[in-house]
Kinemage of the C-alpha trace (Angstrom):
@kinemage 1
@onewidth
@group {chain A} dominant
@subgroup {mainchain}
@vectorlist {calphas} color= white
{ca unk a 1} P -0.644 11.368 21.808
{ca unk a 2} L -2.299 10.749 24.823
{ca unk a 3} L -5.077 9.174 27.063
{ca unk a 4} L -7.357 11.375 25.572
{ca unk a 5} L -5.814 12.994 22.737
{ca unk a 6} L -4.590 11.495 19.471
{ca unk a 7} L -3.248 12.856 16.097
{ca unk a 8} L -5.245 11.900 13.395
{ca unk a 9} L -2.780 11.220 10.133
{ca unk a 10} L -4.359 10.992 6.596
{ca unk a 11} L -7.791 10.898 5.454
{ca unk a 12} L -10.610 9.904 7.205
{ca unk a 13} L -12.036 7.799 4.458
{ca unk a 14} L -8.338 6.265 3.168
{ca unk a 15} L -7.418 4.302 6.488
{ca unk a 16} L -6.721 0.414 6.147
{ca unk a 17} L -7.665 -1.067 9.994
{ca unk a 18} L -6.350 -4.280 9.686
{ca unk a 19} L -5.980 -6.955 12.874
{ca unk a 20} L -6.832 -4.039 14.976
{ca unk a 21} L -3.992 -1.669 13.507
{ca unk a 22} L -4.236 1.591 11.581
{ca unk a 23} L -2.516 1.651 8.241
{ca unk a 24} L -2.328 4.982 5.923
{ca unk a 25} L -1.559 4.106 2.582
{ca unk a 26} L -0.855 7.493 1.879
{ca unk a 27} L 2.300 7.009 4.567
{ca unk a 28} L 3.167 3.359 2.780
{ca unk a 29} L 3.036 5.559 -0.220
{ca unk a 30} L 5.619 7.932 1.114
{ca unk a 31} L 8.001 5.648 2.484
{ca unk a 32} L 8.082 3.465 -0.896
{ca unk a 33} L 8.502 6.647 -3.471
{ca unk a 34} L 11.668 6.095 -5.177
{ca unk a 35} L 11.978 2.572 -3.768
{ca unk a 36} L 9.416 0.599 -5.783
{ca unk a 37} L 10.457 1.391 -9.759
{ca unk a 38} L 7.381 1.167 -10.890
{ca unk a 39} L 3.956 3.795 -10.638
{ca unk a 40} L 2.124 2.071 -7.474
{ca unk a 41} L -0.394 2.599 -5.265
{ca unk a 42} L -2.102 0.664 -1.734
{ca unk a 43} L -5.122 0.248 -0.527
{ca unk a 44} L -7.486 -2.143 1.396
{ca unk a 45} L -8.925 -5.435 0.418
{ca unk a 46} L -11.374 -7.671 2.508
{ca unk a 47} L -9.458 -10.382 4.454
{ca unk a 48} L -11.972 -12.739 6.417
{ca unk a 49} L -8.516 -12.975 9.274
{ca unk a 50} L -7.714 -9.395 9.393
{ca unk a 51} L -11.034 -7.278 8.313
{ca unk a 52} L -8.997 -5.679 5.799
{ca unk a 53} L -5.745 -6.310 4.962
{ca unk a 54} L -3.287 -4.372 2.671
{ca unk a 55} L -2.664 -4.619 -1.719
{ca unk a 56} L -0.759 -2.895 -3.320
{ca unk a 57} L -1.243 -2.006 -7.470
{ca unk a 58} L 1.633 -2.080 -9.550
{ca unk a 59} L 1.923 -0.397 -12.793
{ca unk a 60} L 4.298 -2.572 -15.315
{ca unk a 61} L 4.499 -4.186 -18.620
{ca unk a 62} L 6.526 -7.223 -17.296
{ca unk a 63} L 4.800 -10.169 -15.741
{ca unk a 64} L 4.122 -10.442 -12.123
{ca unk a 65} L 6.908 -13.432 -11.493
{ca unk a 66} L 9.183 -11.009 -12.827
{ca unk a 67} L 8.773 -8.103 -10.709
{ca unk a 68} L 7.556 -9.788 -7.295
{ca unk a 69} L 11.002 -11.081 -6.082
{ca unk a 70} L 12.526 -7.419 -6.522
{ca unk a 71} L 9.511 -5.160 -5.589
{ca unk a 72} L 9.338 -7.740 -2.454
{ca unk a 73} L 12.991 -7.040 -0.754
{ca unk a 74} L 12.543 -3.520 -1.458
{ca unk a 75} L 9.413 -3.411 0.734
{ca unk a 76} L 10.592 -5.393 3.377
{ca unk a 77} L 13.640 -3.045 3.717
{ca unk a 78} L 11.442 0.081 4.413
{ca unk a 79} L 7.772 -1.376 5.655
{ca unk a 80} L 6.983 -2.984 8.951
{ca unk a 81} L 6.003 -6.139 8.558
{ca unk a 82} L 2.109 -5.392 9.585
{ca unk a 83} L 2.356 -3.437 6.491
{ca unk a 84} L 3.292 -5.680 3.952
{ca unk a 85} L 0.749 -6.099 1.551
{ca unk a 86} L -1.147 -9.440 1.108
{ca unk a 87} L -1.957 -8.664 -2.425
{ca unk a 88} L -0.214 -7.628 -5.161
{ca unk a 89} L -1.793 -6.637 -8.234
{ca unk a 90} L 0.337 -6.040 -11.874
{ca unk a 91} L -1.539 -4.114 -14.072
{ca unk a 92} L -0.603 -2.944 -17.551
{ca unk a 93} L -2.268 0.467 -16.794
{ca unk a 94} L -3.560 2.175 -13.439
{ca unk a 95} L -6.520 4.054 -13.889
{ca unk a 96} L -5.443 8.298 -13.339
{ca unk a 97} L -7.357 11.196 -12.857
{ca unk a 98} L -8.001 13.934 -15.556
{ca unk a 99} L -5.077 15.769 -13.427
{ca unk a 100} L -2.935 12.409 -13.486
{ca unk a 101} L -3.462 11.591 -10.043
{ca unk a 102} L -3.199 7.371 -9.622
């Protein structure tokens, strides 16, 4: 906010910090619900460039050739480009929560 103040967004322990930049997937999350048609989630892999750099986990039956060209324009119309994931990961079935939570 300022020299000596700052607004802390997200949780502490779900921050990417990749090339020296802050990343919530929880806000990556927000901005792509209702864009992406599929269930989804981000988070951080290891990237020996970046420290960490972002992935994101599709949930979808169809193969990952299939869905990559579409689920790629959509996030380049509503991400910046230092949030673009460098992973992308098509499973059949994400993992949930007893509550349902990805």
């Amino acid at each position: 906010m300022d020299d000596t103040h700052f607004r802390w967004l997200g949780r502490f322990d779900n921050v990417i910090l990749s090339g020296g930049k802050k990343i919530f997937p929880e806000q990556l999350e927000a901005k792509t619900a209702g864009i992406i048609p599929y269930p989804h989630y981000f988070t951080a892999i290891a990237d020996p460039v970046l420290g960490q750099a972002v992935m994101l986990a599709l949930e979808t039956d169809l193969p990952h050739d299939e869905v990559m060209p579409e689920v790629m324009d959509r996030l380049m119309a509503v991400l910046h480009p230092h949030e673009w994931p460098r992973r992308v990961l098509a499973v059949r079935k994400i993992e949930r929560t007893a509550s349902g939570k990805l």
